[in-house]
N, C-alpha and C positions, 0 to 999 in steps of 0.2 A: 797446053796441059801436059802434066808428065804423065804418061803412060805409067798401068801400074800392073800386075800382074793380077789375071782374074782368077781368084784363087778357086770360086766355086762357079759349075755351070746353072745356067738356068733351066729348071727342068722344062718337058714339051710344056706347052701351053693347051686345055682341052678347049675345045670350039666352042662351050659355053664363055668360058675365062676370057678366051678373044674377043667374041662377040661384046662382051662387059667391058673390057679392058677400051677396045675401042668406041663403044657408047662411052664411057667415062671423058675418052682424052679430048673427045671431041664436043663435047656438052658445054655448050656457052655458060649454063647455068650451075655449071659443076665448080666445088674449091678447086683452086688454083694448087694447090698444094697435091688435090689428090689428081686433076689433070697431067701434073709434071710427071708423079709418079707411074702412072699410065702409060703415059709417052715416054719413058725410060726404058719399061719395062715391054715393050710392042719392039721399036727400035734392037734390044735386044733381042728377041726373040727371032726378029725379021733378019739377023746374022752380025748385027752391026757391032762392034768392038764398046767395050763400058766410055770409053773414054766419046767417042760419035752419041753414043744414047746419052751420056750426059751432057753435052752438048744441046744434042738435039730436042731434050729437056728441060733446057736452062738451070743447072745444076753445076753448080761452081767447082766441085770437088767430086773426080771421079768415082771416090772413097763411098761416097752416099750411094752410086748407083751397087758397087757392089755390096752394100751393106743392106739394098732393098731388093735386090736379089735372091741374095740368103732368107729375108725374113719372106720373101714371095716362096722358096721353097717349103717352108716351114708352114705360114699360116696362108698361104691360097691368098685370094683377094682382102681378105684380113689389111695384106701387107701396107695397102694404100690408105686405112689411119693412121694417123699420129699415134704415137707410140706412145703406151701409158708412161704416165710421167712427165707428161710433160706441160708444161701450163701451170698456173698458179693453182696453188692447194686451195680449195672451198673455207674459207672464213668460219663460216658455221655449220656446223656438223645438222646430224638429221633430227636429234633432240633439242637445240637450239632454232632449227626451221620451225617443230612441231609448236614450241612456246610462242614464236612467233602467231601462227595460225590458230593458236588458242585463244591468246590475247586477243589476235580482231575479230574473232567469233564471240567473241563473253560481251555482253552489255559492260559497256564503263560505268563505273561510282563515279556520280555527280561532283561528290567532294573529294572522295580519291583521285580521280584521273582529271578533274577541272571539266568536266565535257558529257555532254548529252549522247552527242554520238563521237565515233571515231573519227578523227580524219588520219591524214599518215604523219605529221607532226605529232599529233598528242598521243598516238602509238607510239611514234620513234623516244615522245618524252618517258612514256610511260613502262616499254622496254628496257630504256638504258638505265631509269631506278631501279628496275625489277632483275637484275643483274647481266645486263649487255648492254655493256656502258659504252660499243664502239659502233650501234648498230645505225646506219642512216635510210634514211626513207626511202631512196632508192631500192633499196635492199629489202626492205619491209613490199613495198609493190610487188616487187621479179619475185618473191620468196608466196604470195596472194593468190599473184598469177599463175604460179607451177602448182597450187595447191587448189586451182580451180576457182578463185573467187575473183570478185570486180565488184569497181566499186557502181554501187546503184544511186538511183537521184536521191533514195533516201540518206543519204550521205552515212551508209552504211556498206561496210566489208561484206558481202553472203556468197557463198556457193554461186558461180552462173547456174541459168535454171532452177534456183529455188525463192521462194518469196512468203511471207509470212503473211498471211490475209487473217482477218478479223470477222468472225463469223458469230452468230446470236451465241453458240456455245463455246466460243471463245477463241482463242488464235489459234490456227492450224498454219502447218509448212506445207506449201506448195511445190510440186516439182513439176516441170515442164521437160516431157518425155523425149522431145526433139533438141534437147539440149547440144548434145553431141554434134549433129547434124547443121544447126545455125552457126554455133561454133567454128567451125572447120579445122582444117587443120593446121593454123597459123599458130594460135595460142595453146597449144600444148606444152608440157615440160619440154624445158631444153639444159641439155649440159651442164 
């Protein structure tokens, strides 16, 4: 590696920062991404030169360690996500998700949409006429699931924890208060 000159130091590290820094590098169950960054940024603190912490991080280009550095002075532990910008742009904005979520919440027309109930096909058909014309099923699911719904045996889209029961004075919506709780924390929105 060529040696490069470090142009900014690392500020002290406070004993919470350490104590997280080294929980992170060490976390079998932690990204590898933010692991490396960890182990960068300990390596240097513990006196070692950018070029040994990059190393010692598996970091191809000493360039990065001083570059995560800087943003470790600036934004604190911050510094160990990925940095906005990066990754592909979202396809559908928040108003094209919302259409989405409308559509498998609205009873289908018989003769309009071909179908009784929803499935994710006659959504995805019934979407891409309705102006998103690029949309595929996959997407219509991931897009159900961050919106809190699943699908049920009635071969129907709904809210988890809600159900429509049929009562002498007519259909009422059901919510089932332990919803959150059953749920866990697996299937919440992500990214």
């Amino acid at each position: 590696m060529i040696a490069t000159m470090q142009k900014e130091r690392l500020r002290p590290l406070t004993i919470a920062e350490r104590r997280e820094l080294t929980t992170i590098a060490k976390a079998g169950s932690e990204r590898v991404d933010r692991a490396r960054r960890a182990r960068a940024l300990l390596a240097v603190a513990g006196g070692q030169s950018f070029g040994a912490a990059a190393a010692a991080a598996g970091f191809r280009r000493v360039a990065a360690v001083s570059y995560l550095v800087r943003r470790f002075n600036r934004a604190g532990l911050g510094a160990l996500r990925i940095a906005p910008g990066r990754g592909r742009r979202p396809t559908y904005d928040a108003a094209a998700r919302a259409r989405i979520v409308a559509m498998a919440q609205r009873l289908p027309d018989r003769r309009a949409d071909g179908t009784a109930t929803w499935s994710l096909s006659t959504l995805e058909r019934t979407l891409r006429r309705e102006g998103l014309p690029r949309v595929g099923a996959t997407t219509i699911r991931r897009v159900l699931r961050e919106a809190g719904s699943s699908y049920q045996r009635t071969r129907t889209w709904c809210p988890t924890g809600t159900a429509q029961r049929k009562r002498k004075a007519g259909v009422v919506r059901v919510v089932d208060p332990k919803t959150e709780e059953k749920r866990g924390p697996s299937t919440g929105p992500t990214g």
